[in-house]
HTML snippet that shows the backbone in 3Dmol.js (N, CA, C, O; Angstrom):
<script src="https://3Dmol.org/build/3Dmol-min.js"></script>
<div id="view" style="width:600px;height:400px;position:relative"></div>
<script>
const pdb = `
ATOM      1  N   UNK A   1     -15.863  -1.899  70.606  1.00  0.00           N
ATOM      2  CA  UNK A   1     -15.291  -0.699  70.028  1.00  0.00           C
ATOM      3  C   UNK A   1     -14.409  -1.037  68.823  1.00  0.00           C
ATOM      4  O   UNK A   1     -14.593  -0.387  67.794  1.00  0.00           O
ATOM      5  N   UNK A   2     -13.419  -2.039  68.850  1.00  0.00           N
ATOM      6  CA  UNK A   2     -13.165  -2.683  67.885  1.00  0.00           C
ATOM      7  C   UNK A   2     -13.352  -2.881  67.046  1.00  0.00           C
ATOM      8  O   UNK A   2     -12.659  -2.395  66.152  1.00  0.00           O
ATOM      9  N   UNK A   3     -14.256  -3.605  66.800  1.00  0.00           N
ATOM     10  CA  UNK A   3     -15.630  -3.898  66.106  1.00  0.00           C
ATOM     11  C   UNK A   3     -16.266  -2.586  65.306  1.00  0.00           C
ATOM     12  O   UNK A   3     -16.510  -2.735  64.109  1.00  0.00           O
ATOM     13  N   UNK A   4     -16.459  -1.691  65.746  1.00  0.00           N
ATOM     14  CA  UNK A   4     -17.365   0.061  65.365  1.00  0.00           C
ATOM     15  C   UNK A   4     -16.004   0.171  64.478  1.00  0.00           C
ATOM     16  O   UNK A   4     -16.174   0.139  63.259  1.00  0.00           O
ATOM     17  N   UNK A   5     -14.724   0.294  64.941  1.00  0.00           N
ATOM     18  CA  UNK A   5     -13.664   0.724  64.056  1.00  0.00           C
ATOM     19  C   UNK A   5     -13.399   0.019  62.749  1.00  0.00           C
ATOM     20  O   UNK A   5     -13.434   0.573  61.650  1.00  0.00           O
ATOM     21  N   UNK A   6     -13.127  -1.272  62.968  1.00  0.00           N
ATOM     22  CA  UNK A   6     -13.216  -2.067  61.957  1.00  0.00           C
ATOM     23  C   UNK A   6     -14.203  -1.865  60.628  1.00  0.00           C
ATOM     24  O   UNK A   6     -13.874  -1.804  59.443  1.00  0.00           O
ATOM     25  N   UNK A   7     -15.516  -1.783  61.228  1.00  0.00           N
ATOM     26  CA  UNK A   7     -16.496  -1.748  60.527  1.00  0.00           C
ATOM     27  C   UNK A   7     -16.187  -0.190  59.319  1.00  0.00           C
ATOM     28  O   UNK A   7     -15.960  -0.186  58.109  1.00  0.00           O
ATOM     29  N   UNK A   8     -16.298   0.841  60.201  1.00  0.00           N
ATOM     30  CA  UNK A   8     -15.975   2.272  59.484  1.00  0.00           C
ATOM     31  C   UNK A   8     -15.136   2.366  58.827  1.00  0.00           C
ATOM     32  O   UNK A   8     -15.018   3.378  58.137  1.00  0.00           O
ATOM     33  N   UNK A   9     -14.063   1.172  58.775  1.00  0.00           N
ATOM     34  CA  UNK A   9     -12.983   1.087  57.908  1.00  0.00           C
ATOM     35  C   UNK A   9     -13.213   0.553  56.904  1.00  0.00           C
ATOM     36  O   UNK A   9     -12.667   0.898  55.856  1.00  0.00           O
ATOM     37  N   UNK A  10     -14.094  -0.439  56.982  1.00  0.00           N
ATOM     38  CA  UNK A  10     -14.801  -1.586  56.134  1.00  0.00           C
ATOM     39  C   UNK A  10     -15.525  -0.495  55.058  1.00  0.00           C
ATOM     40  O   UNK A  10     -15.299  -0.486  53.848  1.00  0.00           O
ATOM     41  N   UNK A  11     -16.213   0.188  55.587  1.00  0.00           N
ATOM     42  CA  UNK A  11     -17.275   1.013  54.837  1.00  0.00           C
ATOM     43  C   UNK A  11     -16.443   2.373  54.013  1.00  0.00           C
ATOM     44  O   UNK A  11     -16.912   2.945  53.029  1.00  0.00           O
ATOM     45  N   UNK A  12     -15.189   2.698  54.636  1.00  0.00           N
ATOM     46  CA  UNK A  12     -14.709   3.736  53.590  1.00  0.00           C
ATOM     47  C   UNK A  12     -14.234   3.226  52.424  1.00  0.00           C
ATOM     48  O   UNK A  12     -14.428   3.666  51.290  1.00  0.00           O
ATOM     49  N   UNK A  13     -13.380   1.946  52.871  1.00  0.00           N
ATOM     50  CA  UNK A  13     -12.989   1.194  51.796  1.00  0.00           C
ATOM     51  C   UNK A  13     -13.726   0.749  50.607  1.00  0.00           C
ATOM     52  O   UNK A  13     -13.440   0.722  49.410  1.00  0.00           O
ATOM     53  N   UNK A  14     -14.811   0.389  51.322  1.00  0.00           N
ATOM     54  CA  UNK A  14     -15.923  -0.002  50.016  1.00  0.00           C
ATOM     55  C   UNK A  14     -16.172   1.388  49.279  1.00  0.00           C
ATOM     56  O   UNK A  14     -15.926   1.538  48.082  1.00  0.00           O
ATOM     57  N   UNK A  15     -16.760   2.549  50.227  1.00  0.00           N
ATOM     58  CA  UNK A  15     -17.032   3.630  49.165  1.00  0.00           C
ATOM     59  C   UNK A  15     -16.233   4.338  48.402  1.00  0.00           C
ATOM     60  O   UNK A  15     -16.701   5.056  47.517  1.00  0.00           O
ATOM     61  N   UNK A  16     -14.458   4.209  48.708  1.00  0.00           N
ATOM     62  CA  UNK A  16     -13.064   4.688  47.678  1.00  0.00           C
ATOM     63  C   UNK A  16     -13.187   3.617  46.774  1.00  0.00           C
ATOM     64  O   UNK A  16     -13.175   3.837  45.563  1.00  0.00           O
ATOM     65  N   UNK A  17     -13.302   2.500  47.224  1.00  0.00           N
ATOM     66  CA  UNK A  17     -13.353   1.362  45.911  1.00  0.00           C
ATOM     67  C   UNK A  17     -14.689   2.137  44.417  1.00  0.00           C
ATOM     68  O   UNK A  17     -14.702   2.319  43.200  1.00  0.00           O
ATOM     69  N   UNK A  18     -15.459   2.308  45.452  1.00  0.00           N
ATOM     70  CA  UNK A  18     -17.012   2.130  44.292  1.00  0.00           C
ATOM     71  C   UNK A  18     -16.617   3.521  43.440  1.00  0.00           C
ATOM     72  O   UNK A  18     -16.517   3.527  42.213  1.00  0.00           O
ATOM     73  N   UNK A  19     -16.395   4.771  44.341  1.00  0.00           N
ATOM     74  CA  UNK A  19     -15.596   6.022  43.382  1.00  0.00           C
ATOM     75  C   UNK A  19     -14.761   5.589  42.450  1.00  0.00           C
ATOM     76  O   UNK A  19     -14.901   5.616  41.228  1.00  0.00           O
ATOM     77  N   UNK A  20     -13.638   5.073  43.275  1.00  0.00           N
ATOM     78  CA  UNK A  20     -12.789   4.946  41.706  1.00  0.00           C
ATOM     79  C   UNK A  20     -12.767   3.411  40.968  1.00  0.00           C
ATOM     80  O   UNK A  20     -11.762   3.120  40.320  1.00  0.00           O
ATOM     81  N   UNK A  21     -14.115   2.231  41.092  1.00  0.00           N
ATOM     82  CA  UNK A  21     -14.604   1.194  40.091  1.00  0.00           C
ATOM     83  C   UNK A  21     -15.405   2.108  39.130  1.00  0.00           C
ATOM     84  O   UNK A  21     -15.309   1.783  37.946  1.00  0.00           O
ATOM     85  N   UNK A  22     -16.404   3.508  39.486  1.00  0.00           N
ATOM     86  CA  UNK A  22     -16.855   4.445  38.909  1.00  0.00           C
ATOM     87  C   UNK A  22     -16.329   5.262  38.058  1.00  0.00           C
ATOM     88  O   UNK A  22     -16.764   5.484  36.928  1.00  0.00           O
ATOM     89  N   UNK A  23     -15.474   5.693  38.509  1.00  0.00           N
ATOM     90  CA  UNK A  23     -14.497   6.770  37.046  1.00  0.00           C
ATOM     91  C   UNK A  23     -13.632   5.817  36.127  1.00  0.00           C
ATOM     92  O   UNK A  23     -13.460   6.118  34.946  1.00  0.00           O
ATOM     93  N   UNK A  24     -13.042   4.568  36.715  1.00  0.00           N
ATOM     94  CA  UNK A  24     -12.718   3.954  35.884  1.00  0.00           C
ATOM     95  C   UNK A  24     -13.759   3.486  34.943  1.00  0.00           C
ATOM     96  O   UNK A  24     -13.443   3.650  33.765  1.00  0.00           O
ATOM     97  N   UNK A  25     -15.167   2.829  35.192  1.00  0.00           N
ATOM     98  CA  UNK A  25     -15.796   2.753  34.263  1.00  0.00           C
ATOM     99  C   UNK A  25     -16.312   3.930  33.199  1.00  0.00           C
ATOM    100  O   UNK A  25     -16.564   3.743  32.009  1.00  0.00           O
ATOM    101  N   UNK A  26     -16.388   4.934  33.778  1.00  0.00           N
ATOM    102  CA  UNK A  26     -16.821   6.270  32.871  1.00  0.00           C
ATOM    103  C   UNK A  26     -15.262   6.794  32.049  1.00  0.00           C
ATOM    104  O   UNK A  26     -15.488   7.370  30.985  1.00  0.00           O
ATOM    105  N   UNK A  27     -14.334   6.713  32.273  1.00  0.00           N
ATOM    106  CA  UNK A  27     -13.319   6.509  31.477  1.00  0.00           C
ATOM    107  C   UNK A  27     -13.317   5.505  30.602  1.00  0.00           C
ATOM    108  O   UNK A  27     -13.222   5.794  29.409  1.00  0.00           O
ATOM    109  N   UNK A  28     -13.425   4.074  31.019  1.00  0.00           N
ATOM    110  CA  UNK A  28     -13.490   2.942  29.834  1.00  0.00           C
ATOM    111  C   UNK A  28     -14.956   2.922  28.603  1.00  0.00           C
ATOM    112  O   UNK A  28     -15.076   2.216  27.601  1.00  0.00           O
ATOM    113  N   UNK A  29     -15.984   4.049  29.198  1.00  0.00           N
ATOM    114  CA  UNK A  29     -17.286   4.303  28.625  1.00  0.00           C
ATOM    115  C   UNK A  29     -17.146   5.402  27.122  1.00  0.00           C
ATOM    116  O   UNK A  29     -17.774   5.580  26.078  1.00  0.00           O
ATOM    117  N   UNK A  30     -15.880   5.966  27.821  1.00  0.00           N
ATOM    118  CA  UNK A  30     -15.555   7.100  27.091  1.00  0.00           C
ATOM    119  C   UNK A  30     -14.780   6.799  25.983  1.00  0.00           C
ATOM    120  O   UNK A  30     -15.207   7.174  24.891  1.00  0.00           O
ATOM    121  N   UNK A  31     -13.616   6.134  26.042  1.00  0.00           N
ATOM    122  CA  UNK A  31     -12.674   5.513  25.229  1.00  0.00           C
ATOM    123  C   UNK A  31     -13.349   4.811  24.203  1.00  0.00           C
ATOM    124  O   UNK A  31     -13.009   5.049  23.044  1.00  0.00           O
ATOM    125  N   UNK A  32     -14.321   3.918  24.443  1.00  0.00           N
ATOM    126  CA  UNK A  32     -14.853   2.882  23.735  1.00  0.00           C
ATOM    127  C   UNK A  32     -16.539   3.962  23.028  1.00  0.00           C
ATOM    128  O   UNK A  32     -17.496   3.586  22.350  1.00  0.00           O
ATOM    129  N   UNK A  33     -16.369   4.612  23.311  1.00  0.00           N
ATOM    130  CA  UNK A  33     -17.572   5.794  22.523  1.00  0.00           C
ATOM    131  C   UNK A  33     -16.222   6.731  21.493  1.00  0.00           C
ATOM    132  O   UNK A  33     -16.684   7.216  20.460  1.00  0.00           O
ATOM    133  N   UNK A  34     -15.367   6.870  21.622  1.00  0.00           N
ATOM    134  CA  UNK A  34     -14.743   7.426  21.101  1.00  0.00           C
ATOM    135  C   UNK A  34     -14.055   6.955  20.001  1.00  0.00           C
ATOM    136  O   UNK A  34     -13.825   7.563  18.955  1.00  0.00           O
ATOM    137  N   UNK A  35     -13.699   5.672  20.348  1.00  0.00           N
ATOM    138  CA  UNK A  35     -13.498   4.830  19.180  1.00  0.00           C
ATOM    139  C   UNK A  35     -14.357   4.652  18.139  1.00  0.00           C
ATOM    140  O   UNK A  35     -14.046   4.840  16.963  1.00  0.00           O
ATOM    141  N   UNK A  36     -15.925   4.131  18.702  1.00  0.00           N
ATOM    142  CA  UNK A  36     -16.836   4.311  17.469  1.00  0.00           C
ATOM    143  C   UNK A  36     -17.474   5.338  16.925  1.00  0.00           C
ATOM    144  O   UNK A  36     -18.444   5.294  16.169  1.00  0.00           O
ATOM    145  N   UNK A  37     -16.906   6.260  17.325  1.00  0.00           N
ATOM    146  CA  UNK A  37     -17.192   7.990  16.617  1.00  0.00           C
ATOM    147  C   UNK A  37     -16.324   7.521  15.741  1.00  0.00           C
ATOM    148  O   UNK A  37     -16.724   6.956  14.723  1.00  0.00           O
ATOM    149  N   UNK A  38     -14.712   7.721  16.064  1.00  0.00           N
ATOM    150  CA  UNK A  38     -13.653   6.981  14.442  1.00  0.00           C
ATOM    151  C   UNK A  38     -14.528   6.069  13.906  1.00  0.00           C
ATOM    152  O   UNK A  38     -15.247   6.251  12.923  1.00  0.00           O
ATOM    153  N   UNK A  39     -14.485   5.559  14.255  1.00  0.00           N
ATOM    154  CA  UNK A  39     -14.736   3.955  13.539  1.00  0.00           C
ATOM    155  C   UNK A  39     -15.864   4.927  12.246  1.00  0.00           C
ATOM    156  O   UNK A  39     -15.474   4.943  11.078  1.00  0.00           O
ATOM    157  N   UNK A  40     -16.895   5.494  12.535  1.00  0.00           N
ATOM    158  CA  UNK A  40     -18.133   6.044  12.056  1.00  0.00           C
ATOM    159  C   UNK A  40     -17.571   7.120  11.333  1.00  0.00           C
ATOM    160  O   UNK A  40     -17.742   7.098  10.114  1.00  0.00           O
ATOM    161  N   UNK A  41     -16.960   8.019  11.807  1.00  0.00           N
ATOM    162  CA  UNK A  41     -16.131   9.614  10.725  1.00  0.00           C
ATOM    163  C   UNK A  41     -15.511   9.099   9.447  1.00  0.00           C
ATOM    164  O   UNK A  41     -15.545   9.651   8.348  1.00  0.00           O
ATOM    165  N   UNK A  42     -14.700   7.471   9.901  1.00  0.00           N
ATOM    166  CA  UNK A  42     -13.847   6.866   8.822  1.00  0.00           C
ATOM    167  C   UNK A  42     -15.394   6.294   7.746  1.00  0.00           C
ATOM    168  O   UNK A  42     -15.568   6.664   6.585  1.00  0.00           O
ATOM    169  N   UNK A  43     -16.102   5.584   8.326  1.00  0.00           N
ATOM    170  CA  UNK A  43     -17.295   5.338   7.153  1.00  0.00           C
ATOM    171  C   UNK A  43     -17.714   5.934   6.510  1.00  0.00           C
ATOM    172  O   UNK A  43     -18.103   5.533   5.413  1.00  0.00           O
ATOM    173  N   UNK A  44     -17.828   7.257   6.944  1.00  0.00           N
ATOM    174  CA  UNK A  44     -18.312   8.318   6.069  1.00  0.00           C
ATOM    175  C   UNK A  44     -17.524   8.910   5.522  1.00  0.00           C
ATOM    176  O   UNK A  44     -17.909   9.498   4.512  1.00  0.00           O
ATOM    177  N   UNK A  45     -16.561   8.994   5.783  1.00  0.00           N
ATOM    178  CA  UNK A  45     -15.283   9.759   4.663  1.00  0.00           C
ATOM    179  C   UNK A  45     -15.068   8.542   3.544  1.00  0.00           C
ATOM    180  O   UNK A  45     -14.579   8.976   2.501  1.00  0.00           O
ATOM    181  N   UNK A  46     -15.333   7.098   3.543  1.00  0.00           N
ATOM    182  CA  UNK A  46     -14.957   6.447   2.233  1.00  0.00           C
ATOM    183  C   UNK A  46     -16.236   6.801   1.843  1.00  0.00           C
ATOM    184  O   UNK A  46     -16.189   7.480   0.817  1.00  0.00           O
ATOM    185  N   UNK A  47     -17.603   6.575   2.335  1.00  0.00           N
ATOM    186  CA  UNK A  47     -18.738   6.636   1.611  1.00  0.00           C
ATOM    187  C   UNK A  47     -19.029   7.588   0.948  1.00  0.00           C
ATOM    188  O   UNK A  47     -19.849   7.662   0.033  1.00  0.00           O
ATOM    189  N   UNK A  48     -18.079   8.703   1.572  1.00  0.00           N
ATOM    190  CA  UNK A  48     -18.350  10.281   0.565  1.00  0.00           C
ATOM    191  C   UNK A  48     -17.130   9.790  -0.240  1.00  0.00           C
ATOM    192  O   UNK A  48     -17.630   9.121  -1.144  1.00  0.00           O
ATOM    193  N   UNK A  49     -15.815   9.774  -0.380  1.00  0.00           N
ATOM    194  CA  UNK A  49     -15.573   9.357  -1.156  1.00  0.00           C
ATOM    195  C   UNK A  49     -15.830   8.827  -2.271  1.00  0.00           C
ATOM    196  O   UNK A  49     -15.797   9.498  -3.302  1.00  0.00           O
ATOM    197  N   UNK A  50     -16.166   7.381  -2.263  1.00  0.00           N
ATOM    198  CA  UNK A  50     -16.833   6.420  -3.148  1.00  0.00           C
ATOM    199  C   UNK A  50     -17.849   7.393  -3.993  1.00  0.00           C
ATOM    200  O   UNK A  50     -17.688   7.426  -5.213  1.00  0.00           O
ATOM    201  N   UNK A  51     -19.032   8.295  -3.321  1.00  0.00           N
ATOM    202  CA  UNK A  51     -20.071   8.789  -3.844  1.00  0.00           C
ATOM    203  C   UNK A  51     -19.078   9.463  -4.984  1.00  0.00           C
ATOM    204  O   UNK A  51     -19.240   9.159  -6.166  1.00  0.00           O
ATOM    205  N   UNK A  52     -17.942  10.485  -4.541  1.00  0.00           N
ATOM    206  CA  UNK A  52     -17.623  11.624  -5.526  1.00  0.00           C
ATOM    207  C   UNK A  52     -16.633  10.610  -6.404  1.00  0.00           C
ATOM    208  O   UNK A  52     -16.522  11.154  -7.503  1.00  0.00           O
ATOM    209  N   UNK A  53     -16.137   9.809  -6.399  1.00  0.00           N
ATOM    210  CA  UNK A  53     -15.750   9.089  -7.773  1.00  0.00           C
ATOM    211  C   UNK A  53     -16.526   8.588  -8.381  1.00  0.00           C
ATOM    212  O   UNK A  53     -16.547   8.626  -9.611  1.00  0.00           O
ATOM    213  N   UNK A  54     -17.585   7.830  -7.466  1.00  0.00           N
ATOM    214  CA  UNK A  54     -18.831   7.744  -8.989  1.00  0.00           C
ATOM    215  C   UNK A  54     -19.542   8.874  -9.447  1.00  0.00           C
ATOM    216  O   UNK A  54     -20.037   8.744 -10.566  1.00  0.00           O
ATOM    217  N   UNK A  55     -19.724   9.973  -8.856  1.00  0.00           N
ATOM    218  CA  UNK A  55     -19.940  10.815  -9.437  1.00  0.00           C
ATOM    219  C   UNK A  55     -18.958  11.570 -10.657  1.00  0.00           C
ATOM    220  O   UNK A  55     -19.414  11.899 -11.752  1.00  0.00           O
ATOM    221  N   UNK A  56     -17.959  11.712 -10.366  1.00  0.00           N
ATOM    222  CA  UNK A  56     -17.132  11.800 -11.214  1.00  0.00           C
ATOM    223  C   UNK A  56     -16.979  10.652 -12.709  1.00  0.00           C
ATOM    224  O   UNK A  56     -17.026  11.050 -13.872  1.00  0.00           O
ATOM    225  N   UNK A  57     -16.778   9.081 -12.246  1.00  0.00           N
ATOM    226  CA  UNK A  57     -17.191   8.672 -13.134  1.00  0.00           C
ATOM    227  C   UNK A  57     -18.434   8.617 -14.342  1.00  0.00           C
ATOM    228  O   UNK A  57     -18.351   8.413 -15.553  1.00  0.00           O
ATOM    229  N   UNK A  58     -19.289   8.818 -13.698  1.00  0.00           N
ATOM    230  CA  UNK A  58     -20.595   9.301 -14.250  1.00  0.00           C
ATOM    231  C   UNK A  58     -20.953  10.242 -15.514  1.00  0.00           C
ATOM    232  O   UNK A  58     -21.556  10.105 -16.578  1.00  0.00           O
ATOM    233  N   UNK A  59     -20.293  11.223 -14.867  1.00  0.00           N
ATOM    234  CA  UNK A  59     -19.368  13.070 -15.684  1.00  0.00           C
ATOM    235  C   UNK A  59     -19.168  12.673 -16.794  1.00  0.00           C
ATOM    236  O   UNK A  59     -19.635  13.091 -17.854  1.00  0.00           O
ATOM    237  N   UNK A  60     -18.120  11.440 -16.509  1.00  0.00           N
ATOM    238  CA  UNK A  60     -17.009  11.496 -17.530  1.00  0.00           C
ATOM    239  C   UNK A  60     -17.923  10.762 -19.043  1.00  0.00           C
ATOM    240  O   UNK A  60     -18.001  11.085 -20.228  1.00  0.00           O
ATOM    241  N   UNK A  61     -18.533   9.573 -18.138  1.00  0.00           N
ATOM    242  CA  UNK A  61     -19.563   8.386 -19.127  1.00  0.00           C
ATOM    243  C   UNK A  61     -20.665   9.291 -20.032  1.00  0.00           C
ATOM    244  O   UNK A  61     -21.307   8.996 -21.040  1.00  0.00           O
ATOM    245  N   UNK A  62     -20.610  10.289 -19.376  1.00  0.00           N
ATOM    246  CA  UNK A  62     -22.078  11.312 -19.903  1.00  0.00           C
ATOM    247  C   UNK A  62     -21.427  11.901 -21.210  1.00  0.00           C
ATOM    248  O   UNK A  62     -21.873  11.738 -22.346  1.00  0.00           O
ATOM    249  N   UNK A  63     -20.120  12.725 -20.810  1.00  0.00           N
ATOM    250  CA  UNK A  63     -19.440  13.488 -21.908  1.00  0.00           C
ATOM    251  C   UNK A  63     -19.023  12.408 -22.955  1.00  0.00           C
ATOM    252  O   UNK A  63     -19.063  12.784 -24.127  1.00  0.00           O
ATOM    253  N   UNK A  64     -18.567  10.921 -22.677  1.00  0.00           N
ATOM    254  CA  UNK A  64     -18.177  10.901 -23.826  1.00  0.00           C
ATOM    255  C   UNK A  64     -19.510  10.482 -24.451  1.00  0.00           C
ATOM    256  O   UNK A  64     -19.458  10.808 -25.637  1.00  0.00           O
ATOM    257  N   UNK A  65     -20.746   9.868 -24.154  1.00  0.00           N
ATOM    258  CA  UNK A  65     -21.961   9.801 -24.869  1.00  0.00           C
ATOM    259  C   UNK A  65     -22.314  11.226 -25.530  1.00  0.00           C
ATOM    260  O   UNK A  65     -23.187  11.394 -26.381  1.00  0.00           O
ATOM    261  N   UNK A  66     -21.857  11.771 -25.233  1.00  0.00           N
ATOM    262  CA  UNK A  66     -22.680  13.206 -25.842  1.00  0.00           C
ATOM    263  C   UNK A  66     -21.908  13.625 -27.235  1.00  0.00           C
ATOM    264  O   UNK A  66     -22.386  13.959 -28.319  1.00  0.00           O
ATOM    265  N   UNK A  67     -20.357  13.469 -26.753  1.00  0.00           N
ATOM    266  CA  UNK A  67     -18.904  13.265 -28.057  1.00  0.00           C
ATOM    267  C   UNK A  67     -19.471  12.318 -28.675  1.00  0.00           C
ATOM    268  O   UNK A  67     -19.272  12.700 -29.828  1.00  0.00           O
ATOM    269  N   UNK A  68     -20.230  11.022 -28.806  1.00  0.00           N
ATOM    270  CA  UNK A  68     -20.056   9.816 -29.769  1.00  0.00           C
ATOM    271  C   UNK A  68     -21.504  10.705 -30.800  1.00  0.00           C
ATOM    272  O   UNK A  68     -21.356  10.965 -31.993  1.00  0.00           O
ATOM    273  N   UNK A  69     -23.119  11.121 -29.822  1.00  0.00           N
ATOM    274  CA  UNK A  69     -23.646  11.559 -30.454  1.00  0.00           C
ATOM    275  C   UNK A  69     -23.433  12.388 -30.972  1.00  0.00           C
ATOM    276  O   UNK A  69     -24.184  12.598 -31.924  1.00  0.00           O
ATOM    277  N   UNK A  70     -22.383  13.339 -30.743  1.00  0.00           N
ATOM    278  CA  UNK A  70     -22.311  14.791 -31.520  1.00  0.00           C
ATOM    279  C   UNK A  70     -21.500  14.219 -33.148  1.00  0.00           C
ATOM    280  O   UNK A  70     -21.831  14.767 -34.200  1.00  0.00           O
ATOM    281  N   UNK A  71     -20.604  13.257 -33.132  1.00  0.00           N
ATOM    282  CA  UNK A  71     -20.394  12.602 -34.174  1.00  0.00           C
ATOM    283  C   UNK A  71     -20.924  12.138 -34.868  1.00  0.00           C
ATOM    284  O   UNK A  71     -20.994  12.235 -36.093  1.00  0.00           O
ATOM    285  N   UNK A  72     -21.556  11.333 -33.884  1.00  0.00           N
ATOM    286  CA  UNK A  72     -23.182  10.132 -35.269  1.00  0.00           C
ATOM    287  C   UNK A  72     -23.914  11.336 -35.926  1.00  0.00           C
ATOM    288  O   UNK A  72     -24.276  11.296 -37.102  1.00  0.00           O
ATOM    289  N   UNK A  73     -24.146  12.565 -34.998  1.00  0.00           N
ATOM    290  CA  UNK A  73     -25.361  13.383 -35.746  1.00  0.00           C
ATOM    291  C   UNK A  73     -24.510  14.336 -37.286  1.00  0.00           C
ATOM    292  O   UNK A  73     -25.192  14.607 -38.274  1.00  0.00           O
ATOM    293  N   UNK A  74     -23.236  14.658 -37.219  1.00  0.00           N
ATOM    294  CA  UNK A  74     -21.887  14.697 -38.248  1.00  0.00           C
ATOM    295  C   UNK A  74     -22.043  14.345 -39.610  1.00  0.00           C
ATOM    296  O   UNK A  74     -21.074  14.369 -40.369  1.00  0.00           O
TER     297      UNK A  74
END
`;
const viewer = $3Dmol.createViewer("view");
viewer.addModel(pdb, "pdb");
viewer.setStyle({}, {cartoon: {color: "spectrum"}});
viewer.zoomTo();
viewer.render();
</script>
């Protein structure tokens, strides 16, 4: 009888362990997915960045080519 008790004790323990080795891992699953969402929002905010200053630079390289020809043609 001992033994039967022991055992059922044995077995809840293991299955409160495996629940909460379980949410702790789906918590540590979560954190670390969440980070590389940042990690990824931040890449794309310099890469759009970067795009609209060279685009902007671009603008600017165009107008003054168009100012030098509107002179040469003068």
């Amino acid at each position: 009888m001992e033994f039967n008790t022991l055992s059922l004790i044995l077995c809840i323990a293991l299955v409160v362990i495996g629940v909460v080795c379980f949410f702790i891992g789906i918590t540590y699953r979560k954190k670390v997915a969440e980070k590389e969402i940042g990690s990824a929002e931040e890449e794309a905010r310099r890469i759009i960045n970067e795009s609209i200053k060279g685009g902007e630079n671009k603008k600017r390289e165009m107008l003054l080519e168009a100012k030098e020809e509107i002179h040469k043609s003068r």
